[in-house]
Residue frames as a rotation matrix with the C-alpha (Angstrom) as fourth column:
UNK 1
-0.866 0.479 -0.146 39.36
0.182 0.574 0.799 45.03
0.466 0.665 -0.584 34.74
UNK 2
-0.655 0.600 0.459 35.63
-0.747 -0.607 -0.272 46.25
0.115 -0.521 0.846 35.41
UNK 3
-0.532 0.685 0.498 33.02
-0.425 0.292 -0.857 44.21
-0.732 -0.668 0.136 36.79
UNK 4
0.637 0.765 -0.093 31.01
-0.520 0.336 -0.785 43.74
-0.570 0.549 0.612 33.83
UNK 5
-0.138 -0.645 -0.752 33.87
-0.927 0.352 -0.132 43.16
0.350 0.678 -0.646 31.73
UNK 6
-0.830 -0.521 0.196 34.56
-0.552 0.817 -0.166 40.11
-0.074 -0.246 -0.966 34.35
UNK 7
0.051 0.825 0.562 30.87
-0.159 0.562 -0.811 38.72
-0.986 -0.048 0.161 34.18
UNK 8
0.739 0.288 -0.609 30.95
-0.673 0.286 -0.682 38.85
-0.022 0.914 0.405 30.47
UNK 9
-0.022 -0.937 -0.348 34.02
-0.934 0.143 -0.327 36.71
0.356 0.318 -0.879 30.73
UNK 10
-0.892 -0.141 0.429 33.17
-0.323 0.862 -0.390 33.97
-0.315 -0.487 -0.815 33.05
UNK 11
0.240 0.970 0.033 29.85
-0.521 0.158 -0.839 33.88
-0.819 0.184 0.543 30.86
UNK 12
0.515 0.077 -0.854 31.81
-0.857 0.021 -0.515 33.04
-0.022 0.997 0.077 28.22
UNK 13
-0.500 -0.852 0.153 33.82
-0.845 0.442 -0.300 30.64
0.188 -0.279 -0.942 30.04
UNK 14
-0.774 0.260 0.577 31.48
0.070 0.942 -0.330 28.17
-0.629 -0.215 -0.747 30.80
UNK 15
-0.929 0.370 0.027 29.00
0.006 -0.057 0.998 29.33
0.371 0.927 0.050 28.20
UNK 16
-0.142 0.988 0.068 26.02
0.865 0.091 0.493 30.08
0.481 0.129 -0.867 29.91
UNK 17
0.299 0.471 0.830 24.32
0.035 -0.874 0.484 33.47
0.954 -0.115 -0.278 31.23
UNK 18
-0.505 -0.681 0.531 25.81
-0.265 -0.463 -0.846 34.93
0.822 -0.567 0.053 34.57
UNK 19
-0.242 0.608 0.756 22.99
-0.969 -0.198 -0.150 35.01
0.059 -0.769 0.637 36.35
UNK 20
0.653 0.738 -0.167 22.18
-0.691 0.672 0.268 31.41
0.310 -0.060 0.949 35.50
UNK 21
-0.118 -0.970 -0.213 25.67
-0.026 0.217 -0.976 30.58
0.993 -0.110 -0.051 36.56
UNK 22
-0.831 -0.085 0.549 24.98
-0.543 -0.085 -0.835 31.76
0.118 -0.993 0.024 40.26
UNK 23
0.605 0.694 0.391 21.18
-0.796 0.519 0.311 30.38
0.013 -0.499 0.866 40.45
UNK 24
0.427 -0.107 -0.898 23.23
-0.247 0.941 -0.230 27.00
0.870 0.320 0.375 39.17
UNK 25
-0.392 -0.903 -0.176 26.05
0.214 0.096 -0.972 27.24
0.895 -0.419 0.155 41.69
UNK 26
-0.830 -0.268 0.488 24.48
-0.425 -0.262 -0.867 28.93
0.360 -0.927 0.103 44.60
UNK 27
0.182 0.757 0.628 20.72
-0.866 0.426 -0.262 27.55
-0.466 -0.496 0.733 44.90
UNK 28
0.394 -0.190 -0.899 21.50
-0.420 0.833 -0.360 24.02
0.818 0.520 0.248 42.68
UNK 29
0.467 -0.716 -0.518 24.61
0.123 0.633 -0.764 23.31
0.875 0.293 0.384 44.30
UNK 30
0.792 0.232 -0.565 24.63
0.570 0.052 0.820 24.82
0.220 -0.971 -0.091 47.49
UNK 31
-0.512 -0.793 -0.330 28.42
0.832 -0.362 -0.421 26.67
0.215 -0.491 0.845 47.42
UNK 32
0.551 0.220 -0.805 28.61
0.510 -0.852 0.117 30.11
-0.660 -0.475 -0.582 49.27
UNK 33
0.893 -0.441 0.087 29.97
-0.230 -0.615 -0.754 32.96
0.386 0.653 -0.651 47.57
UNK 34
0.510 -0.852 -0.118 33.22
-0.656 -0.473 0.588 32.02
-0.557 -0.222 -0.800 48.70
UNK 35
-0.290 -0.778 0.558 33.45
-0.108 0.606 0.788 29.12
-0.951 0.169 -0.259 47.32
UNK 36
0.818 0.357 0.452 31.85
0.555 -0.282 -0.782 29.87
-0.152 0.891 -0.429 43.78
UNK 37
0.623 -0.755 -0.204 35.24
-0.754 -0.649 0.100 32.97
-0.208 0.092 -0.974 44.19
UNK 38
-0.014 -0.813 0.582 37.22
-0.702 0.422 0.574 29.83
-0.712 -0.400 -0.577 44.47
UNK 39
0.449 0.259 0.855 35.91
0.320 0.847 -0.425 28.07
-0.834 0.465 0.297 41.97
UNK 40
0.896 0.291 0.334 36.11
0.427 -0.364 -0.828 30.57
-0.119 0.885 -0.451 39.56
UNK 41
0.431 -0.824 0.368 39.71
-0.817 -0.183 0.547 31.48
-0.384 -0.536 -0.752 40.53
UNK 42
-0.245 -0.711 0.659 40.79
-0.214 0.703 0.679 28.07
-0.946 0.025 -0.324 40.09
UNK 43
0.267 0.505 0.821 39.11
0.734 0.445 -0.513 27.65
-0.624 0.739 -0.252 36.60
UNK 44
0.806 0.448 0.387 39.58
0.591 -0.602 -0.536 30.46
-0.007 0.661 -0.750 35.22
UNK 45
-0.226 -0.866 -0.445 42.38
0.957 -0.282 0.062 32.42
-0.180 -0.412 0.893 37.41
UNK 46
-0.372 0.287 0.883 40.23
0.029 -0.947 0.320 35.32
0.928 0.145 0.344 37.62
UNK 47
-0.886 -0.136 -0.444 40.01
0.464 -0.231 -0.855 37.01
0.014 -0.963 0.267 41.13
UNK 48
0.035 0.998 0.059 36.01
0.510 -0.069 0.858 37.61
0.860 0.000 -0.511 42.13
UNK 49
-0.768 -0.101 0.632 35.50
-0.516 -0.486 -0.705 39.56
0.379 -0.868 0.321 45.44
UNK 50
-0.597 0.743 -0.303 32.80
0.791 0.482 -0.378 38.00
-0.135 -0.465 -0.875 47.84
UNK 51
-0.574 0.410 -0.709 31.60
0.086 -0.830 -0.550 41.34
-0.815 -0.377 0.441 48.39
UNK 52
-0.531 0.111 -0.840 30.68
-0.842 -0.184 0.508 41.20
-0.098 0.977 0.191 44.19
UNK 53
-0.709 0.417 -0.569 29.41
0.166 0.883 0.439 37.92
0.685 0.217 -0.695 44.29
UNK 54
-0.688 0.579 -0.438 27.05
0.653 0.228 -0.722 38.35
-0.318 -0.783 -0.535 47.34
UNK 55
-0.211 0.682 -0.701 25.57
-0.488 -0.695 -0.529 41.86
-0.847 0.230 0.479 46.37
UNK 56
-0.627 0.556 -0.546 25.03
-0.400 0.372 0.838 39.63
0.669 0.744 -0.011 42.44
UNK 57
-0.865 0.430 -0.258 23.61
0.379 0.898 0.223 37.01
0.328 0.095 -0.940 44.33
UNK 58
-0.289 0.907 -0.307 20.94
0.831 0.079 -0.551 39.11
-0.475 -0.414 -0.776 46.29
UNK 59
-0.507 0.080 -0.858 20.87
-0.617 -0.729 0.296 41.69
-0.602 0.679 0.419 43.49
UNK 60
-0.757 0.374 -0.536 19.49
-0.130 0.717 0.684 38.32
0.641 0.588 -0.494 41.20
UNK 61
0.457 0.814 0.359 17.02
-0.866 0.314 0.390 37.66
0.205 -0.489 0.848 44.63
UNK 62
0.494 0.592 -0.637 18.62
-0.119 0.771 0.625 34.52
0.861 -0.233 0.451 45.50
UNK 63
-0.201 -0.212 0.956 18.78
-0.935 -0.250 -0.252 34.96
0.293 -0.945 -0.148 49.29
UNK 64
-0.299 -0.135 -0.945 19.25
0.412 0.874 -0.256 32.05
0.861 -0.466 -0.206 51.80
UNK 65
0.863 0.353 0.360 17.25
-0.169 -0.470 0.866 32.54
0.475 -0.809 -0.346 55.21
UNK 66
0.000 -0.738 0.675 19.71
-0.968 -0.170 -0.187 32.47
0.252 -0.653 -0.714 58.07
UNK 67
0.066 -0.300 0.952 19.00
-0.580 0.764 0.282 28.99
-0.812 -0.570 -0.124 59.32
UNK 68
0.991 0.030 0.131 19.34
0.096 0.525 -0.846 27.58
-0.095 0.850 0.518 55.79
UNK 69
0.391 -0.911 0.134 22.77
-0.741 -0.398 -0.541 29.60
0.546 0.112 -0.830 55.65
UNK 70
-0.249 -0.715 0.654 23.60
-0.961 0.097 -0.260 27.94
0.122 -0.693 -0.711 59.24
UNK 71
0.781 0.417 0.466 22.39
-0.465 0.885 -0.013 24.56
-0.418 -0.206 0.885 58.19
UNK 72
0.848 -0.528 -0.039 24.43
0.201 0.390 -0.899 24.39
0.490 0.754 0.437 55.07
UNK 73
0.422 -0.708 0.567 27.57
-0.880 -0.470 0.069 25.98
0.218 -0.528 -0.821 57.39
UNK 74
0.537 0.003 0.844 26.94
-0.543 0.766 0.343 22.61
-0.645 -0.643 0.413 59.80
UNK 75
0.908 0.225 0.354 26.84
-0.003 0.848 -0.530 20.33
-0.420 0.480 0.770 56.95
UNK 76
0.415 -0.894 -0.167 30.16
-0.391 -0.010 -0.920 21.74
0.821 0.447 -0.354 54.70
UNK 77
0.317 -0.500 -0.806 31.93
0.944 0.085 0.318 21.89
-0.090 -0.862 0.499 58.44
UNK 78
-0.368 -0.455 0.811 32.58
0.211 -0.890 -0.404 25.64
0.906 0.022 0.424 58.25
UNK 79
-0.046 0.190 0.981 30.56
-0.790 -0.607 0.080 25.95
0.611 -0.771 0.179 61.33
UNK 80
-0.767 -0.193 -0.611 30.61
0.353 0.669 -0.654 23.97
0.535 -0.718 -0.445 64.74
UNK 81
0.173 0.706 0.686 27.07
-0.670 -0.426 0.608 23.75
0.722 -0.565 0.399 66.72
UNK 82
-0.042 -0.098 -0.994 28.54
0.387 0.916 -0.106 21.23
0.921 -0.389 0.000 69.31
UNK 83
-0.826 -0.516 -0.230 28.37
0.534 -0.582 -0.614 24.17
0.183 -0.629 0.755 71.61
UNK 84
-0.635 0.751 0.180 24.64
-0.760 -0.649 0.025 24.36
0.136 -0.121 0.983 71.21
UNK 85
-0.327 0.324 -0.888 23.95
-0.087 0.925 0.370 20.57
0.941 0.198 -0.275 71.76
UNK 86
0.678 0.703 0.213 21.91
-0.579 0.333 0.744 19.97
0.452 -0.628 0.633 74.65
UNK 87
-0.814 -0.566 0.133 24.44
-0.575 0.750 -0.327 17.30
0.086 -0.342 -0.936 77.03
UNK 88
0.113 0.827 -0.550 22.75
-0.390 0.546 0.742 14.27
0.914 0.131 0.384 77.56
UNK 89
0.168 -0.120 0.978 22.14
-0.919 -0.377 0.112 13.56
0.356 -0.918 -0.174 80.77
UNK 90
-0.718 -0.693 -0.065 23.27
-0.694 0.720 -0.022 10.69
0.062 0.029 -0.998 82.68
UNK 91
-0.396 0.615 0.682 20.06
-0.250 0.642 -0.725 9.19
-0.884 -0.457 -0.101 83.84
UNK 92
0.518 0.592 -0.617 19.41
-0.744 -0.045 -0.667 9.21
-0.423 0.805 0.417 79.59
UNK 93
-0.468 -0.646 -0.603 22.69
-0.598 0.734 -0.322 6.88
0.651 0.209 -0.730 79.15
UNK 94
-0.828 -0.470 0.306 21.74
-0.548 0.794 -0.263 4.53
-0.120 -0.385 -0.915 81.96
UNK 95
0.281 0.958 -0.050 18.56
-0.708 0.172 -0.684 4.07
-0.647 0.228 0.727 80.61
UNK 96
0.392 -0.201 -0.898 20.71
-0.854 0.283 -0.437 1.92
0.341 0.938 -0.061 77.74
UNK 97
-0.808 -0.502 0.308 21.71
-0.584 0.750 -0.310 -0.69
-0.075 -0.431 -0.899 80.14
UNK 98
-0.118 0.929 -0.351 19.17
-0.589 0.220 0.778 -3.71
0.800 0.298 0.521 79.21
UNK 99
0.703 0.437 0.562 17.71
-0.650 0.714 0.259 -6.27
-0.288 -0.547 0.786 81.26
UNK 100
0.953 0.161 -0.257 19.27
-0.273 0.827 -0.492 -8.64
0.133 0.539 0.832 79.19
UNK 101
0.500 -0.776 0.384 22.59
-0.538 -0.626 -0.565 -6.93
0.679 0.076 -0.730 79.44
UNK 102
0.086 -0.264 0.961 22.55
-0.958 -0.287 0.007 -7.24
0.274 -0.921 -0.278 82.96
UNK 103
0.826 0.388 0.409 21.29
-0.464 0.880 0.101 -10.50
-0.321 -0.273 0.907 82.91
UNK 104
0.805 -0.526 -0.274 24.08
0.024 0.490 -0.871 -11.76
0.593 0.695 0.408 80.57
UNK 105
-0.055 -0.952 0.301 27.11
-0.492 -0.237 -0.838 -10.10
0.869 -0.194 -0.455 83.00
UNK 106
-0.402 -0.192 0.895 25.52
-0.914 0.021 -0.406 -11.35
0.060 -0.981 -0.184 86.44
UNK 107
0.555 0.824 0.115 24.24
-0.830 0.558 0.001 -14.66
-0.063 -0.096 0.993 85.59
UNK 108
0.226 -0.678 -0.699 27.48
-0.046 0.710 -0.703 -16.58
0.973 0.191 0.129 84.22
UNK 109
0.947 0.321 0.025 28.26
-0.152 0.375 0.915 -18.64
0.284 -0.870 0.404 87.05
UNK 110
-0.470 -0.839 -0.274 32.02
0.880 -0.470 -0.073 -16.85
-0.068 -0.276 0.959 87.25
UNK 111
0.128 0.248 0.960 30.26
0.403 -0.898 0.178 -13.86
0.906 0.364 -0.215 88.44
UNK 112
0.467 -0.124 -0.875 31.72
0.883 0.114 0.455 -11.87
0.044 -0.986 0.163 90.93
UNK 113
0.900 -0.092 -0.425 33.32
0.024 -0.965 0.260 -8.79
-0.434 -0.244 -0.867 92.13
UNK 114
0.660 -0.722 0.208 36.12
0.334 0.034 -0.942 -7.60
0.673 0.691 0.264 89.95
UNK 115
0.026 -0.711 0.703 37.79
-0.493 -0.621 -0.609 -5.97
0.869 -0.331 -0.367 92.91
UNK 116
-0.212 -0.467 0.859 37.37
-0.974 0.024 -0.227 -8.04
0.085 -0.884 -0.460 95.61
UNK 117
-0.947 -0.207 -0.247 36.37
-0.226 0.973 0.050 -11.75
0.230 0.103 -0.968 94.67
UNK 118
-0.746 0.513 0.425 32.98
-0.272 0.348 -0.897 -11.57
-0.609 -0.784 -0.120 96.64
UNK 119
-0.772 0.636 -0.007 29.98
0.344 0.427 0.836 -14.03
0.534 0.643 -0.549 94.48
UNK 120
-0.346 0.757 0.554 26.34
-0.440 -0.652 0.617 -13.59
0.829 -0.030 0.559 94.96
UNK 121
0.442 0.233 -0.866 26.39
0.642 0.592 0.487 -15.91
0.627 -0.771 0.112 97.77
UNK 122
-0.194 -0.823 -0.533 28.53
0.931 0.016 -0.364 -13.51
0.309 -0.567 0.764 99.59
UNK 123
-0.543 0.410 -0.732 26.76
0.217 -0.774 -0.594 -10.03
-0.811 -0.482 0.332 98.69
UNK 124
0.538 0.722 0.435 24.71
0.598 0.037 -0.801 -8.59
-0.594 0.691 -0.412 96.30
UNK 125
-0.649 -0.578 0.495 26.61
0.738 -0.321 0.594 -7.93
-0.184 0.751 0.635 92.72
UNK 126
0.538 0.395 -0.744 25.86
-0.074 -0.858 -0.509 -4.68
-0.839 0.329 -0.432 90.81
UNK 127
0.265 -0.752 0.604 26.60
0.962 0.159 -0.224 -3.96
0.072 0.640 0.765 87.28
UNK 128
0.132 -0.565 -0.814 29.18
0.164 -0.798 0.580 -0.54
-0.978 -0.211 -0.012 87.21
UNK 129
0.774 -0.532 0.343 30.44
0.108 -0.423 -0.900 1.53
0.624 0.734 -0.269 84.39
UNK 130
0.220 -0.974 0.059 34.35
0.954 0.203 -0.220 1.73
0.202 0.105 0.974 84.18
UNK 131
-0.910 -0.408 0.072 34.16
0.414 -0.893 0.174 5.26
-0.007 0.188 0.982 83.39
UNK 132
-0.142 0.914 -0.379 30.78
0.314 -0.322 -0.893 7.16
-0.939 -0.246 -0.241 85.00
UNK 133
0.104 0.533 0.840 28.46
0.987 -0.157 -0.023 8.12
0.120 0.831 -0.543 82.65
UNK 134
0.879 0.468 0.092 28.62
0.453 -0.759 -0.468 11.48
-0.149 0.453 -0.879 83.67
UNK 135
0.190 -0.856 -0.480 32.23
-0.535 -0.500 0.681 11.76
-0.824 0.128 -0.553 82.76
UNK 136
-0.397 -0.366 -0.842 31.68
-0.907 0.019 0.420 10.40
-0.137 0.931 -0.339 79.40
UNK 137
-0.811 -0.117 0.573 31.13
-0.114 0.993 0.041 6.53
-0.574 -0.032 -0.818 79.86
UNK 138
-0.268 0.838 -0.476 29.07
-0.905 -0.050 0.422 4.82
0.330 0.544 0.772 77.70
UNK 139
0.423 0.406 0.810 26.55
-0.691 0.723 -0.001 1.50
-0.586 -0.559 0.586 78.33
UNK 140
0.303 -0.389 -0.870 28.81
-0.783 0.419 -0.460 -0.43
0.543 0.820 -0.178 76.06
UNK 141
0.924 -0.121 -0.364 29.48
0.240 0.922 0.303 -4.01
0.299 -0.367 0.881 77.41
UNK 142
-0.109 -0.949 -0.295 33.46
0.885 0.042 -0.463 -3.18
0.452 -0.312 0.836 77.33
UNK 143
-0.173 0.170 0.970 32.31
-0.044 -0.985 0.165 -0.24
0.984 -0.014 0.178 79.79
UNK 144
0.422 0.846 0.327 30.66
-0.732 0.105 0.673 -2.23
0.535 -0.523 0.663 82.24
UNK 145
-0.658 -0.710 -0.250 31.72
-0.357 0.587 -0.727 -4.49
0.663 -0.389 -0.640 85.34
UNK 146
0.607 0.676 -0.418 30.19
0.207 0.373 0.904 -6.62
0.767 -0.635 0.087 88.25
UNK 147
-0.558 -0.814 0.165 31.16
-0.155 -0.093 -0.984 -5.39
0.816 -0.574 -0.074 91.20
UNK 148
-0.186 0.360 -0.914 29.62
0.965 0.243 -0.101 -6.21
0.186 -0.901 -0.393 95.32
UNK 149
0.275 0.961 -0.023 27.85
0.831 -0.226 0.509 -3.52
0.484 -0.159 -0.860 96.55
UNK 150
0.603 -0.618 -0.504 30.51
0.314 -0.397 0.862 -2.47
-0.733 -0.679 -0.045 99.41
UNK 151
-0.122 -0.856 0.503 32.77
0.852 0.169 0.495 -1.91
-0.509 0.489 0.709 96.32
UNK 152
-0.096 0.153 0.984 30.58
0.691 -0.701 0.177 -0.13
0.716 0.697 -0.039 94.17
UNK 153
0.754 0.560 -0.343 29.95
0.645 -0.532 0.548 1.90
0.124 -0.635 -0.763 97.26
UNK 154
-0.007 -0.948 -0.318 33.76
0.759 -0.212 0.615 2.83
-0.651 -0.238 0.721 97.76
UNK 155
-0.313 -0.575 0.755 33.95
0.913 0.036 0.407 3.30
-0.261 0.817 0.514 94.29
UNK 156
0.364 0.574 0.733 31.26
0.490 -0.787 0.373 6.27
0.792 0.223 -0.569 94.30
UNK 157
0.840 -0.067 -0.538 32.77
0.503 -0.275 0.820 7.47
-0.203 -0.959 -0.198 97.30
UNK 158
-0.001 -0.978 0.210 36.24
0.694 0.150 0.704 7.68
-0.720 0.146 0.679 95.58
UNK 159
-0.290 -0.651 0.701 35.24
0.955 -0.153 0.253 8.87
-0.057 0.743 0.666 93.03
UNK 160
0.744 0.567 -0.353 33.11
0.658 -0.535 0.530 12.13
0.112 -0.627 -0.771 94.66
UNK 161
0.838 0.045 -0.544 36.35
0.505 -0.443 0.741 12.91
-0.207 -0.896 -0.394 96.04
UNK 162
-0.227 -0.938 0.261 38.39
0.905 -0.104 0.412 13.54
-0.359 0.330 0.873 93.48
């Protein structure tokens, strides 16, 4: 079955001009030429090549720039840019610890070290993350502990050495 043959067919299938078929489908609607192949495949059960569909589409002029392509990629999920994200650094996470925060965990008047019992009469409390920020942790409340100084000290010590 030749090429034209198959455009005049899937023109007639949906009843409207080829070309106005792709502007619909590829600038409208955003699919890539594969999935227009797939569309038309499942509708129809007529096998398109990409290779035919791309050279129509930029044979017709409508061309996607590259970071349009590799937006729309992101968005479907065909592509992964988590591997061009920037990490965030820890001193940006502990910036999310408020005043208030703090205020709320060391003020109740059962505050004290979670590891060793000691109150603010005894040493000065810190609040801690469970899990360091720079090994994921977040400033979430169920993240966060009061611990004595000498503790949290250990605890950075400890945890250095692993």
């Amino acid at each position: 079955m030749g090429l034209p043959y198959k455009t005049k067919l899937i023109s007639d299938f949906y009843g409207k001009d080829y070309k106005d078929l792709l502007f619909e489908w590829y600038v409208d609607n955003q699919l890539s030429a594969a999935e227009i192949s797939g569309k038309i495949k499942k509708d129809m059960d007529l096998g398109v090549s990409l290779r035919f569909l791309q050279s129509s589409i930029k044979g017709f002029g409508f061309i996607r720039s590259y970071s349009q392509a590799f937006r729309l990629a992101i968005r479907k999920g065909r592509k992964d840019y988590t591997h061009l994200a920037k990490p965030i650094k820890a001193n940006d996470m502990r910036k999310g610890i408020s005043l208030a925060l703090r205020y709320q965990l060391l003020s109740s008047r059962e505050a004290h070290c979670v590891l060793c019992g000691a109150t603010a009469q005894d040493d000065q409390l810190v609040v801690d993350h469970i899990i360091p920020v720079v090994r994921g942790g977040t400033n979430d409340i169920s993240n966060l502990r009061v611990l004595c100084r000498a503790c949290n000290h250990g605890k950075m010590i400890y945890e250095n050495e692993k």
